[in-house]
C-alpha positions as a Markdown table, in Angstrom:
| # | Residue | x | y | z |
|---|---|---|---|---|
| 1 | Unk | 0.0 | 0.0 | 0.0 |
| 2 | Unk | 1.3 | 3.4 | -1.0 |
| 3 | Unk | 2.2 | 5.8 | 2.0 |
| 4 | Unk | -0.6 | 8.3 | 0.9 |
| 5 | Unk | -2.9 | 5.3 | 1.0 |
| 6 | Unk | -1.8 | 4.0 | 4.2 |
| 7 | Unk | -1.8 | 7.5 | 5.9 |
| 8 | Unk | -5.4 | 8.2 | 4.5 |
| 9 | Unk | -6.2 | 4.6 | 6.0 |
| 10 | Unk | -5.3 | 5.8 | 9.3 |
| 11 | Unk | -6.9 | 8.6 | 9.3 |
| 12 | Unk | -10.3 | 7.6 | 8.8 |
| 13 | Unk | -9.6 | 4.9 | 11.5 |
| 14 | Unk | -9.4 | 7.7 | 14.1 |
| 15 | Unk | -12.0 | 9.4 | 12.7 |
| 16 | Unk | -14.4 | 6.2 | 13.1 |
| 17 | Unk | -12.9 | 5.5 | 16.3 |
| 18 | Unk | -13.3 | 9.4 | 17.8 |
| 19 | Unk | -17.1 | 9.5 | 16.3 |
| 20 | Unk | -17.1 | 6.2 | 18.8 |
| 21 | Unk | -16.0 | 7.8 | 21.6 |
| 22 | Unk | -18.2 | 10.9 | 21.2 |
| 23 | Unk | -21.4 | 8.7 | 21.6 |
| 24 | Unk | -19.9 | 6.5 | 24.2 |
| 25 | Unk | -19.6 | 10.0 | 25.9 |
| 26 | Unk | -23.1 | 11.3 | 25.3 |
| 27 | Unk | -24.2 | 7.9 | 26.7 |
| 28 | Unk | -21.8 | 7.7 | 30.1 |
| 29 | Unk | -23.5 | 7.9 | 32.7 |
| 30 | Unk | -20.9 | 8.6 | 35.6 |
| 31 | Unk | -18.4 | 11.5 | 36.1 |
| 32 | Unk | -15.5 | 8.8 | 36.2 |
| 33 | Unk | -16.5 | 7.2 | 32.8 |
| 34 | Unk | -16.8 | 10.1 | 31.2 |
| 35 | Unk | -13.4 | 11.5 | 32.3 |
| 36 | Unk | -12.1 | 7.9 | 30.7 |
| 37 | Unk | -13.4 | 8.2 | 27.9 |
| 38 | Unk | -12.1 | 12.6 | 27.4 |
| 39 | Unk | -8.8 | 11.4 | 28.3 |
| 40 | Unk | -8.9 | 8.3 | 25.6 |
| 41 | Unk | -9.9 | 10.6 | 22.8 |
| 42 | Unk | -7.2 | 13.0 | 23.7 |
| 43 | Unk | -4.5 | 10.1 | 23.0 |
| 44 | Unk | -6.2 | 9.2 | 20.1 |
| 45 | Unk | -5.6 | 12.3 | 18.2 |
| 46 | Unk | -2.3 | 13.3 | 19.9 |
| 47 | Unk | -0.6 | 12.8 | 16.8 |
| 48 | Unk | -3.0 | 15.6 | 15.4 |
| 49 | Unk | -1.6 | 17.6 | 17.6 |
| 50 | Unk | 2.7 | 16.8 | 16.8 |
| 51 | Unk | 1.6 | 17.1 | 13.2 |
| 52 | Unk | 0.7 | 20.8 | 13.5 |
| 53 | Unk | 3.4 | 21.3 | 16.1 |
| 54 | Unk | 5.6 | 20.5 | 13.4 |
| 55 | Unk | 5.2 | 23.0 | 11.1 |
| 56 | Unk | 6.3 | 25.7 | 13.4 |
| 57 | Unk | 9.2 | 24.6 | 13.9 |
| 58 | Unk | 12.8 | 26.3 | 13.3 |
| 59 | Unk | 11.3 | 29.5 | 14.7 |
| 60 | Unk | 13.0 | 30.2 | 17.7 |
| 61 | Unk | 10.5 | 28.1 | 20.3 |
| 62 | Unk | 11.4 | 24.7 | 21.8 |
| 63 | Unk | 9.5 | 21.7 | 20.3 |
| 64 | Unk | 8.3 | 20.2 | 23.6 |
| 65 | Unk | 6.6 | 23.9 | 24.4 |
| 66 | Unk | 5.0 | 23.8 | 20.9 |
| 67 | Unk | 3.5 | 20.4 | 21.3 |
| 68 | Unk | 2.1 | 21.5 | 25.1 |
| 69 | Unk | 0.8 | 24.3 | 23.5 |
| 70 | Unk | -1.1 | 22.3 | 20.6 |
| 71 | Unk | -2.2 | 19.5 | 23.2 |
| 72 | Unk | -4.1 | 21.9 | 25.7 |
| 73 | Unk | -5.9 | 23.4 | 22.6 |
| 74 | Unk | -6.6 | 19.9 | 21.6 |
| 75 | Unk | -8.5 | 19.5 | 25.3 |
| 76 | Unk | -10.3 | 22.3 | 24.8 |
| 77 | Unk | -11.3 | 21.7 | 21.6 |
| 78 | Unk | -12.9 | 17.9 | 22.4 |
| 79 | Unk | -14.6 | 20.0 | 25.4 |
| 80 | Unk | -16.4 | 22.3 | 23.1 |
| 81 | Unk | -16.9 | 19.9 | 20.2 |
| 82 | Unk | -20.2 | 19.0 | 19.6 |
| 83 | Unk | -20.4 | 16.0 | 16.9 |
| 84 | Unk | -22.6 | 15.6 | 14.0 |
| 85 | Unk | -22.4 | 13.7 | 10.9 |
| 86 | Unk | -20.9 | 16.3 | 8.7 |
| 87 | Unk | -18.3 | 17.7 | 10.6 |
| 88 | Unk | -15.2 | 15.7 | 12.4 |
| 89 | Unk | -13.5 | 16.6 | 15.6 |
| 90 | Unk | -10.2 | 17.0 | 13.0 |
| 91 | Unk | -12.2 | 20.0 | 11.1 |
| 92 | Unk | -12.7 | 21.5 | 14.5 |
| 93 | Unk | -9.7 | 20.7 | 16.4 |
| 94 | Unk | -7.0 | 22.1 | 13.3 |
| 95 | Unk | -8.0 | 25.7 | 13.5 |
| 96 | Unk | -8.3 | 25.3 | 17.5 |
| 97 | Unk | -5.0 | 24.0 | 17.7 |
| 98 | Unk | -3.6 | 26.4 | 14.6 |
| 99 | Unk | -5.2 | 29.5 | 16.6 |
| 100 | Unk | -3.4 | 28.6 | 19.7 |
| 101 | Unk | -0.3 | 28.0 | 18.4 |
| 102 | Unk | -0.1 | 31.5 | 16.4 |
| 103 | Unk | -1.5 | 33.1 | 20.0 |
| 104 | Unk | 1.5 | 31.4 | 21.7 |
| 105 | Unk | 4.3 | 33.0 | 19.0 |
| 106 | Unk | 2.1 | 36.3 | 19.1 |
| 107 | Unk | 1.9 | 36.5 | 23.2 |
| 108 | Unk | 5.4 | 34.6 | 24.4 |
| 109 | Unk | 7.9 | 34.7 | 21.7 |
| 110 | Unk | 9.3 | 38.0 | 21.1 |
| 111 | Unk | 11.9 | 39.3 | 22.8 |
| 112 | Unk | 10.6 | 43.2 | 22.2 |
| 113 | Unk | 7.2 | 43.1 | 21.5 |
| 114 | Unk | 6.0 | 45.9 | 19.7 |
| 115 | Unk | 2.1 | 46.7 | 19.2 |
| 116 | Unk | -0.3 | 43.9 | 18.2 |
| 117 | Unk | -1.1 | 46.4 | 14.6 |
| 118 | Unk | 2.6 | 46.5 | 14.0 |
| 119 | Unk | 3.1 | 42.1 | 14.6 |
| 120 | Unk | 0.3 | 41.9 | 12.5 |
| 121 | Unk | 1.7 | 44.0 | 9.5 |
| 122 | Unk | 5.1 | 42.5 | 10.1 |
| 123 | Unk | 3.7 | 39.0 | 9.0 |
| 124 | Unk | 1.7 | 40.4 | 6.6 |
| 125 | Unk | 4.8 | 42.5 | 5.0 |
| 126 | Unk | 7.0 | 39.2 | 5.0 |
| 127 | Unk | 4.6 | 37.1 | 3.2 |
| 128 | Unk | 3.4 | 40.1 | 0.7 |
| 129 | Unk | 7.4 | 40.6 | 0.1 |
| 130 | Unk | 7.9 | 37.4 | -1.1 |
| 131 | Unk | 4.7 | 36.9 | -3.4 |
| 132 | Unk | 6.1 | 40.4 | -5.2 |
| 133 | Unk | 9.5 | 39.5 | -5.4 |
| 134 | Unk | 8.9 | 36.4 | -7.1 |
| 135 | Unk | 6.4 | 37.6 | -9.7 |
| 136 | Unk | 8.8 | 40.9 | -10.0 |
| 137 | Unk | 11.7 | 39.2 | -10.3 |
| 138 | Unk | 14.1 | 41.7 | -8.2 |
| 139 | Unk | 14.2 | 42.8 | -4.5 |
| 140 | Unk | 11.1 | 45.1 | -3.8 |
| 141 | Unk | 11.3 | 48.5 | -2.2 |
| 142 | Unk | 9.6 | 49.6 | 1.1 |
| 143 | Unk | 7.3 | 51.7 | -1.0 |
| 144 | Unk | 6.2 | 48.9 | -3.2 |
| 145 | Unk | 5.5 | 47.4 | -0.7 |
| 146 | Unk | 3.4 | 49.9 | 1.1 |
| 147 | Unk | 1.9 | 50.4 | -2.2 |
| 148 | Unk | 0.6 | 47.4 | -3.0 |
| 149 | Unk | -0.9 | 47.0 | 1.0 |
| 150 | Unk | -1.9 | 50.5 | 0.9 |
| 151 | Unk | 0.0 | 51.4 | 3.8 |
| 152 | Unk | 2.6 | 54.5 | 4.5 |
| 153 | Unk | 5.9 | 53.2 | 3.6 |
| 154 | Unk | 6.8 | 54.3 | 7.1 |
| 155 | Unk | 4.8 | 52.0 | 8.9 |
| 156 | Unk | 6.1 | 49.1 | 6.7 |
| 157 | Unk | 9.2 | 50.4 | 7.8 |
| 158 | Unk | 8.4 | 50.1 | 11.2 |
| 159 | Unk | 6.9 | 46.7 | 10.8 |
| 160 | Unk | 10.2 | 45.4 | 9.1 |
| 161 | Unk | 12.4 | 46.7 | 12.0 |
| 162 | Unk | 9.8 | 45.3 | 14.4 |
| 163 | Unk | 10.0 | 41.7 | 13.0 |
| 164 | Unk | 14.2 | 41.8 | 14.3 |
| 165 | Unk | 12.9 | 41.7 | 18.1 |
| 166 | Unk | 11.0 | 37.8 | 17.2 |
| 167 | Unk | 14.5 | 36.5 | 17.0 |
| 168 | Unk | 17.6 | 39.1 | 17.7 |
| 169 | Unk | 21.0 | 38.5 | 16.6 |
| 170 | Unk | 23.1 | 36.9 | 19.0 |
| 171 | Unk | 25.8 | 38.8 | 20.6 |
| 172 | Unk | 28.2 | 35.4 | 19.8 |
| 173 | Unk | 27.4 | 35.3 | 16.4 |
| 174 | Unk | 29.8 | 35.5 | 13.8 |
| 175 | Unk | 30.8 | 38.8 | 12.0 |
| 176 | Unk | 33.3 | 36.8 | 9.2 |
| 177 | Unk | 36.3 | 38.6 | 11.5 |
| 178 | Unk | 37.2 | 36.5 | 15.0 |
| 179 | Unk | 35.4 | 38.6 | 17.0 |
| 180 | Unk | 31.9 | 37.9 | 17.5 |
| 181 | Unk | 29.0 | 40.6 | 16.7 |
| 182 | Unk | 29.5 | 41.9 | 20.9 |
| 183 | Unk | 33.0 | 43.1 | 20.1 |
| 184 | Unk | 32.0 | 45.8 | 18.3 |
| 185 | Unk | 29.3 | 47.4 | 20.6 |
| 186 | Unk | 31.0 | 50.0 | 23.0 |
| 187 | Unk | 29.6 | 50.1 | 26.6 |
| 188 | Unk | 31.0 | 53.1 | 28.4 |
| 189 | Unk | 29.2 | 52.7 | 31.2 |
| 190 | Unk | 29.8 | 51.0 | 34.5 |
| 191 | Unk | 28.0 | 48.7 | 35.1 |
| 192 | Unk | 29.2 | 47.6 | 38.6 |
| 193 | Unk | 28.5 | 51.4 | 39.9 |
| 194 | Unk | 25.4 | 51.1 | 38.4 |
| 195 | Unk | 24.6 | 47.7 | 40.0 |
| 196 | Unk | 25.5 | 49.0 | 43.6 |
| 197 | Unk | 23.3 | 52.6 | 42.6 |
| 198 | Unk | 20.4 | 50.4 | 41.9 |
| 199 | Unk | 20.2 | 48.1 | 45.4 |
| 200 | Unk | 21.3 | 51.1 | 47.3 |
| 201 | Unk | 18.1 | 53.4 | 46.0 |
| 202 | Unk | 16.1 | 49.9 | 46.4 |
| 203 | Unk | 17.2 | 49.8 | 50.0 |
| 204 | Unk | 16.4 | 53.1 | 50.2 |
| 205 | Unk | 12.6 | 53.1 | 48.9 |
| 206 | Unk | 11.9 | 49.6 | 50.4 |
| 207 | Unk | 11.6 | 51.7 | 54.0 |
| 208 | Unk | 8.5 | 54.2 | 52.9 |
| 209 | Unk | 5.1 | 53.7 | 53.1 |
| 210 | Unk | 2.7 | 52.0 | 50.9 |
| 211 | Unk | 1.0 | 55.0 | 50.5 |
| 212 | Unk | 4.3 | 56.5 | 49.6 |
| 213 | Unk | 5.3 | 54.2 | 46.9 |
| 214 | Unk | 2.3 | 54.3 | 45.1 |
| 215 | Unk | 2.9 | 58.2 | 45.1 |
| 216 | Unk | 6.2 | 57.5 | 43.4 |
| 217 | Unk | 4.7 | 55.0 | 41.1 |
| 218 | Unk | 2.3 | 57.5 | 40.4 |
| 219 | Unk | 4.7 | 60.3 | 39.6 |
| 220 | Unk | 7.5 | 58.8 | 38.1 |
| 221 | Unk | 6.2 | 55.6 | 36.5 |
| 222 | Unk | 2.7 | 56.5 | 35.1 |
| 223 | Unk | 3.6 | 60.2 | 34.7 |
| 224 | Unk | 0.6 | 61.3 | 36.6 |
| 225 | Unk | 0.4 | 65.4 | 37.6 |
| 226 | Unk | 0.1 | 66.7 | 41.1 |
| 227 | Unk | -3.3 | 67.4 | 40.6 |
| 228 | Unk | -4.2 | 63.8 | 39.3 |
| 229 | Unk | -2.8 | 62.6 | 42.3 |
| 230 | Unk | -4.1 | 64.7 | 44.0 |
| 231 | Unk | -7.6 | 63.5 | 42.9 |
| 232 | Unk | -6.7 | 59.9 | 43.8 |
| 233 | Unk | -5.8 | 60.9 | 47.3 |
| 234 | Unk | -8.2 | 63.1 | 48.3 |
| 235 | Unk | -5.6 | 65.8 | 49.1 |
| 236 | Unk | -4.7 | 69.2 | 48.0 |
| 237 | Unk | -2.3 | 69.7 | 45.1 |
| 238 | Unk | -0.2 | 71.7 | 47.6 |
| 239 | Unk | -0.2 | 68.7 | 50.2 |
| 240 | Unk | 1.0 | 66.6 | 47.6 |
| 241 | Unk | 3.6 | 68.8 | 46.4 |
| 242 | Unk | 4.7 | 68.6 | 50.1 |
| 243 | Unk | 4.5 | 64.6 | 50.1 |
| 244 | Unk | 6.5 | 64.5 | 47.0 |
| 245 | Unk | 9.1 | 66.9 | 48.5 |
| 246 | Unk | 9.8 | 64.8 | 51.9 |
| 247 | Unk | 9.6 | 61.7 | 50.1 |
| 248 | Unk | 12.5 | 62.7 | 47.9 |
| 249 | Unk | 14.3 | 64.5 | 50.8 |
| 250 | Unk | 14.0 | 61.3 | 52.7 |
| 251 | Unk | 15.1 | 59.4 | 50.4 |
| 252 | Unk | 17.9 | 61.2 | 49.3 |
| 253 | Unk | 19.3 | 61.6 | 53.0 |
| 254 | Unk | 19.0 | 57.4 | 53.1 |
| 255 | Unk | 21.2 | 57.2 | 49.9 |
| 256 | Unk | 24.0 | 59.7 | 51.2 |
| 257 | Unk | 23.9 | 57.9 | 54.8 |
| 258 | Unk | 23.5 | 54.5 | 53.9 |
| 259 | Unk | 25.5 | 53.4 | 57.4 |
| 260 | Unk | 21.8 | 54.5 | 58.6 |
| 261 | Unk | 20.1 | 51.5 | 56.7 |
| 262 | Unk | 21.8 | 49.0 | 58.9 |
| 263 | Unk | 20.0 | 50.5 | 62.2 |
């Protein structure tokens, strides 16, 4: 039997089988049997699962992570499936599975993730520059590009750069010279000062309040004005000007004393 044949052979045997198991599931009758039969219909179509796990491979993401990924969707999937005679669990399961996989690169995989419109366009640049290179026959410009999606050449820019944070080059990769790619990036600062900076304001700020952290967080972090915070506290602008103030002052007598942290 030809491998296409025997393939196709095998598939329709788990499809017969997993239509099986479906109506021995609508028919259970206890909590336990039913849980039986869920978990034998999840190894049934397990290889469903490392078949689609497969095809993203070579992108940056362990195998074993991909087929965890692809398995839980497969759970969910026979959970939500509800059978009848012209649709399989397979038709239901593949976009499930496909969905959750994509989710997974989109949501886990990029070192600096950049906007959800710009990840989109990135995928949608890459493809788009290949189909027009190969019916063009030369290397396209960003303003083809942009062109032909009807987007600013700027933003396909932007999407293009984006797409370097999925997978960055390595520091230790090679640069056709000895010295790896690190070699050549200059880092004038120090960073063992900067280290001991860092723990000693840490130090320093892990003595205030609650109420006084949140101010800081509030200032410094989400950029908030004094009258903004002042809204959120109940206070005057002027008392908070004054919080601020002896926050800071405190703080910055901690960091030029820090003998006083040890008392």
């Amino acid at each position: 039997m030809a491998r296409g044949a025997a393939q196709a052979s095998t598939v329709a045997r788990r499809e017969a089988k997993t239509r099986e198991l479906f109506n021995d599931l609508a028919a259970a009758k206890t909590a336990q049997k039913r849980s039986e039969i869920m978990t034998e219909l999840v190894e049934l179509n397990l290889p469903l699962c490392d078949a689609l796990a497969t095809r993203y491979m070579g992108r940056g993401v362990d195998f074993d992570d991909l087929v965890q990924v692809a398995r839980t969707a497969l759970w969910v999937a026979i959970q939500r499936f509800r059978p009848s005679e012209n649709r399989s669990l397979a038709s239901y399961a593949v976009p499930t599975i496909t969905g959750e996989l994509k989710r997974y690169f989109r949501d886990h995989c990029w070192v600096v993730r950049p906007p959800r419109q710009i990840q989109d366009l990135g995928s949608l640049t890459f493809r788009t520059t290949e189909d027009l290179e190969q019916s063009s026959g030369h290397r396209v410009s960003v303003e083809e590009i942009g062109q032909h999606l009807g987007v600013d050449s700027k933003v396909v820019a932007e999407s293009i750069i984006a797409r370097a944070g999925y997978r960055p080059l390595s520091l230790d990769a090679s640069t056709g010279d000895s010295a790896p790619v690190g070699a050549y990036l200059s880092d004038d600062e120090d960073i063992a000062a900067e280290l001991t900076d860092r723990l000693a304001l840490r130090r320093a700020l892990s003595v205030l309040s609650e109420r006084d952290r949140q101010v800081l967080v509030w200032r410094f972090e989400e950029d908030l004005t004094q009258s903004e915070i002042a809204a959120r506290l109940g206070l005057s602008q002027m008392q908070v000007s004054r919080v601020i103030r002896r926050i800071l002052d405190q703080t910055r007598e901690r960091l030029e004393a820090p003998e006083q942290l040890a008392s």
